[in-house]
N, C-alpha and C positions, 0 to 999 in steps of 0.2 A: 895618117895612122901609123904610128910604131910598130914598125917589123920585130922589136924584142920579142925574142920568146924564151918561154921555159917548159919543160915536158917534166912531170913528173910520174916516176915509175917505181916498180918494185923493183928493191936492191939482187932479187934470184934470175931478175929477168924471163918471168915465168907468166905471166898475165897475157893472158890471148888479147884482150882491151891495149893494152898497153902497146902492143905487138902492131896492132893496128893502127894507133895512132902515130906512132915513130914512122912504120913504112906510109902513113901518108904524107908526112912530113916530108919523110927523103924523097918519095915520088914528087911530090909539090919543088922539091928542088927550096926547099927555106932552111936558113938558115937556125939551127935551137940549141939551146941550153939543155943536156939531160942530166935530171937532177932523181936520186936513186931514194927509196924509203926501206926500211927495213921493217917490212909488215910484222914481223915475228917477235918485236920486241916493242909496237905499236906506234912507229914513229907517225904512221898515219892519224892516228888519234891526237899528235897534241893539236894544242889549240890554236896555235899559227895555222898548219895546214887547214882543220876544220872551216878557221875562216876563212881563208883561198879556194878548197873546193864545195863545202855544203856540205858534202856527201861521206866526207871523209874516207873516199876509197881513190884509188887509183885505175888510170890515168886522170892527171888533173895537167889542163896546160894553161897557160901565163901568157897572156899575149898584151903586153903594155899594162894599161891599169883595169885590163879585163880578164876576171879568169872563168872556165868551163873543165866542169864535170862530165862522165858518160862520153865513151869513146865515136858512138856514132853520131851523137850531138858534136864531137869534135870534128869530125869527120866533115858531116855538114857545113858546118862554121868556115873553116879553112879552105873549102870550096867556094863559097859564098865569097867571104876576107880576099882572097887570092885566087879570080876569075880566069877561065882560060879566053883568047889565046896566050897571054902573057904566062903561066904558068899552065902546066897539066894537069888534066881533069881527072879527080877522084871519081866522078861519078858517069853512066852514060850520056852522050848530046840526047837523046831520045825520051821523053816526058815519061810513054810508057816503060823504055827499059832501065830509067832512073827509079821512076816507084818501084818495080819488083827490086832491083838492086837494095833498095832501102829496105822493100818485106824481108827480103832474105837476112838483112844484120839484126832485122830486130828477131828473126824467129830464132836463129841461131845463138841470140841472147839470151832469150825466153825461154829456150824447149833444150832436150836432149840432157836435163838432170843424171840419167843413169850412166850416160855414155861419156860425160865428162868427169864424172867421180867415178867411174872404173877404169877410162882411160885417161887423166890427168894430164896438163902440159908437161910434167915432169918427162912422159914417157914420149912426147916430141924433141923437150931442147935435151934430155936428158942419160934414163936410157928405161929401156921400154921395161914392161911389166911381163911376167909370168901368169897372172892368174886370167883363167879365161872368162869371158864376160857372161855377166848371169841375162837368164829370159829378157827380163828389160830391157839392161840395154842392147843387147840381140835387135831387137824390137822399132828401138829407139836408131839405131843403126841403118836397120831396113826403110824407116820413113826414111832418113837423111836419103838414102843412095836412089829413091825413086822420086825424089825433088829435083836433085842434083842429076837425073841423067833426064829428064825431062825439059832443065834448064840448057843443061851442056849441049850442043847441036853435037852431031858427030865428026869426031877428028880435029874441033876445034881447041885453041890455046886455052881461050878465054870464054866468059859463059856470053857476052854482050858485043863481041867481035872484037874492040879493044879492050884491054885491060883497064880493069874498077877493083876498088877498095874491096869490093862485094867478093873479089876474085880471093882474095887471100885471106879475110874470114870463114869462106868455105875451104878453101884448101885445109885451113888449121885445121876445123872439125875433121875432115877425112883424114889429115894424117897424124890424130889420134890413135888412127887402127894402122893407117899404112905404113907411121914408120916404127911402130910399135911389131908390128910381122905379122899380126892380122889378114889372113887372105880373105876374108870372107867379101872385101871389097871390086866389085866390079872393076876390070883390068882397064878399061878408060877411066874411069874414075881416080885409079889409083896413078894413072899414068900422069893424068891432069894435074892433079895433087902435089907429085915428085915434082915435076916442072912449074910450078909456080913458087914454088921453094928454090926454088935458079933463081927469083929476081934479086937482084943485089941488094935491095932494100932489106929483102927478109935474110940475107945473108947474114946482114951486117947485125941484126938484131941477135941470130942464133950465134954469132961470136962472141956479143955480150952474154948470152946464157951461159954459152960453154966455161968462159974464164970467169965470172962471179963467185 
């Protein structure tokens, strides 16, 4: 199987999917191709990409004469493609704390409408917003932070004792609020959140936002 790959992303480096698949990539230690769209002026739309990813959204990644749509599907894949111990593991060794690892990308796909359209990635890679969050996502907020400390053990790095994919899709969501100045965030929560923003993967991603 051909290690070729390609990652396709948004030219603002703004996409929490996108974000996610890049640091699995750099976690998996593989080598890729990142290749940028310019959502704004619909480069996702033409008809090349459409037939490369289906879906015509981003991330879309390219691996030989196979390509995949949907960031936690890519996720899976690359896990799957590129087995530990030879490469490191996106996901927990643990059956059950692999399944909740995976409930959690998909709710945090699924849920929290209010709280990602008042708190945008813009105001992670970017800079944060003035306007204060209406009843929802208040609301919307509150579930997140009594998932998230029900998951988190206390004082730990990580939700599953090592480090998962799952670790940095939740971070994003909390530092929505946290690095936006947000205090309404529970102080381990917030603390968790900053420090999973240290791995060099996500470093490397939020350099690309910054100079785009």
């Amino acid at each position: 199987m051909s290690n070729n790959m390609v990652l396709y992303v948004d030219s603002r480096f703004l996409s929490p999917y996108a974000l996610s698949v890049f640091v699995a990539l750099q976690e998996k230690e593989l080598a890729f191709d990142l290749r940028s769209l310019d959502l704004g002026v619909g480069e996702h739309r033409a008809a090349d990409y459409a037939a490369t990813s289906l879906t015509g959204r981003v991330p879309t990644l390219v691996h030989g004469d196979f390509s995949l749509s949907e960031s936690s599907a890519i996720c899976e894949y690359l896990d799957e493609a590129f087995p530990a111990p030879r490469y490191p593991s996106l996901y927990p060794d643990d059956r059950r704390q692999r399944a909740r690892a995976r409930q959690l990308q998909a709710w945090l796909r699924s849920d929290f409408m209010p709280l990602r359209q008042e708190r945008s990635t813009e105001a992670v890679f970017l800079q944060p917003t003035a306007n204060a969050l209406s009843a929802d996502a208040t609301a919307a907020a509150q579930k997140l932070f009594f998932a998230a400390e029900a998951l988190l053990p206390d004082g730990a790095d990580n939700l599953f004792g090592a480090w998962c994919i799952a670790d940095t899709d939740l971070a994003l969501m909390l530092n929505r609020l946290v690095l936006n100045g947000d205090t309404l965030v529970p102080p381990r929560l917030a603390t968790y959140a900053r420090r999973q923003w240290q791995r060099t993967s996500v470093r490397n991603w939020c350099r690309l936002s910054q100079i785009s």
